[in-house]
C-alpha positions in Angstrom: 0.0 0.0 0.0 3.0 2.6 1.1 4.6 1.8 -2.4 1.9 2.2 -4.5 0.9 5.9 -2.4 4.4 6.8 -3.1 4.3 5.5 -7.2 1.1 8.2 -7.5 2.4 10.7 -5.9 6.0 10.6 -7.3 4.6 9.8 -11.1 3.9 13.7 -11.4 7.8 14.4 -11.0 8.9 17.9 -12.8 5.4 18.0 -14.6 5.1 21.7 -13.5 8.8 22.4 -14.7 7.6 21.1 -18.0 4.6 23.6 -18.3 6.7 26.4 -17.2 9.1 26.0 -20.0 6.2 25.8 -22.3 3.8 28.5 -21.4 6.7 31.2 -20.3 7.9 31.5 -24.2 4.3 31.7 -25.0 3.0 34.0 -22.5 6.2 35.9 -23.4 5.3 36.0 -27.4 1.5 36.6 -26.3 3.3 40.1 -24.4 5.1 41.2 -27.4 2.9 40.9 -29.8 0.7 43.4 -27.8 3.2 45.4 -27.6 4.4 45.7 -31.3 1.0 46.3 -32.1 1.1 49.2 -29.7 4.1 50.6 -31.3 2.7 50.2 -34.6 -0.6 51.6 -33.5 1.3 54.8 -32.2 3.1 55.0 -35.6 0.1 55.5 -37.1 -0.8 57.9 -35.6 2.3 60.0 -35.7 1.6 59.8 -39.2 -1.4 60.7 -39.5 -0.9 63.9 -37.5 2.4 64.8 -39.3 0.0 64.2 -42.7 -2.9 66.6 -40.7 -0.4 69.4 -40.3 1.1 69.5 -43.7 -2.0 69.3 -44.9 -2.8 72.4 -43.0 0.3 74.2 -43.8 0.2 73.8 -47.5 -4.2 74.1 -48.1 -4.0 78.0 -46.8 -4.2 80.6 -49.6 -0.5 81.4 -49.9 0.2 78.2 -48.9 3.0 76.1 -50.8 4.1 72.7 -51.1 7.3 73.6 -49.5 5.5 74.6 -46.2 3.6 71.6 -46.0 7.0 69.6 -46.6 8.5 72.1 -44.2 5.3 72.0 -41.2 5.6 68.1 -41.8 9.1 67.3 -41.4 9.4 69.5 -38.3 6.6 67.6 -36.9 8.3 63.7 -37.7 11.4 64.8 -36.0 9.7 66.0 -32.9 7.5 63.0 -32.7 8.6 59.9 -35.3 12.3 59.4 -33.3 10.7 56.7 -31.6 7.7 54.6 -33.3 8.1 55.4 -37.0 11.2 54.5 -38.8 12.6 55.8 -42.3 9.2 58.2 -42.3 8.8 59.5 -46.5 6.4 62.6 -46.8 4.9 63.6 -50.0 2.9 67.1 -50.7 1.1 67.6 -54.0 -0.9 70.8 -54.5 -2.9 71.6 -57.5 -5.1 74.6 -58.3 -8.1 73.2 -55.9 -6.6 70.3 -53.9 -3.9 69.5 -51.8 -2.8 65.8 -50.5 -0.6 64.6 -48.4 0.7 61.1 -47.9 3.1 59.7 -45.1 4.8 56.2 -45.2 7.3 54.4 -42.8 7.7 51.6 -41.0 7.3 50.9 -37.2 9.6 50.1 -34.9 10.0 46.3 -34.4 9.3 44.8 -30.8 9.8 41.2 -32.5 12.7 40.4 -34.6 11.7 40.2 -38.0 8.8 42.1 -37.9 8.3 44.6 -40.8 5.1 46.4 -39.9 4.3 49.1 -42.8 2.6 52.5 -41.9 0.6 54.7 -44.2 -1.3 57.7 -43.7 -3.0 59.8 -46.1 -5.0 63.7 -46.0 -6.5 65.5 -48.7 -8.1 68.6 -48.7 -9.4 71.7 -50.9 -7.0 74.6 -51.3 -8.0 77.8 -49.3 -8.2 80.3 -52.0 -10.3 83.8 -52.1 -13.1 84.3 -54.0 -14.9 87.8 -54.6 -18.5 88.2 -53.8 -19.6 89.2 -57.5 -23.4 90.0 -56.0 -23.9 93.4 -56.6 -25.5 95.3 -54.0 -28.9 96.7 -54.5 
C-alpha cells in the first residue's frame, strides 16, 4: 500500500517544470505581440498627424508645397524618433486640392517584424473668392 501511495504521488515528477518551460515563451510572445501592435498603432498615428499638419500648412491661400514639406518634417522629428522609422512625406498641390501622404515603418518589438505605416489627408486649397453680387 505505502509503495503504490508513493508510485502516484512521485509519477507527477517535474510535470510543473515542464509547463513552465512551455507556457513562459508563449505568455512571453503573447506580451510582445501586444506590444508591437502598440508601437505600430502609435506609428500610425504619428503619421497621421504629421500628414494633418502639412495638410494644413500647405491648403491655406498662400500656402506652398514647400511649407507643407517644411510644417511636416518639423513635426516627424519632434515626434517619429521613436515609433516610426525611415518616415517619406509627399505634398502635392494643384489649383483646388492638396494631399498629403506619409509612409514608414514601425519600430520592431519582435525580430523580424516589418510592420508598414501609411497615412493619407487631402483637402481643398483655401483660395479667395470675390463676392460678385452686386448690392442693391
Amino acid at each position: 500500500m505505502r509503495a503504490r501511495l508513493r508510485q502516484a504521488v512521485g509519477g507527477d515528477r517535474g510535470e510543473i517544470t515542464v509547463e513552465l518551460v512551455i507556457a513562459t515563451p508563449l505568455l512571453l510572445l503573447a506580451l510582445l505581440a501586444i506590444i508591437q501592435f502598440a508601437v505600430w498603432s502609435h506609428a500610425t498615428h504619428v503619421a497621421q498627424a504629421a500628414a494633418s499638419e502639412a495638410l494644413a500648412a500647405a491648403r491655406t491661400q498662400y500656402g506652398t508645397t514647400g511649407t507643407g514639406l517644411a510644417v511636416g518634417r518639423r513635426l516627424l522629428e519632434d515626434l517619429a524618433a521613436g515609433p516610426l522609422r525611415n518616415p517619406a512625406l509627399e505634398v502635392s498641390r494643384g489649383a483646388d486640392t492638396v494631399s498629403v501622404s506619409v509612409r514608414g515603418e514601425a519600430a520592431a518589438v519582435l525580430p523580424g517584424m516589418h510592420l508598414h505605416v501609411h497615412a493619407e489627408a487631402s483637402g481643398e486649397a483655401e483660395r479667395f473668392v470675390p463676392n460678385t453680387a452686386s448690392a442693391p
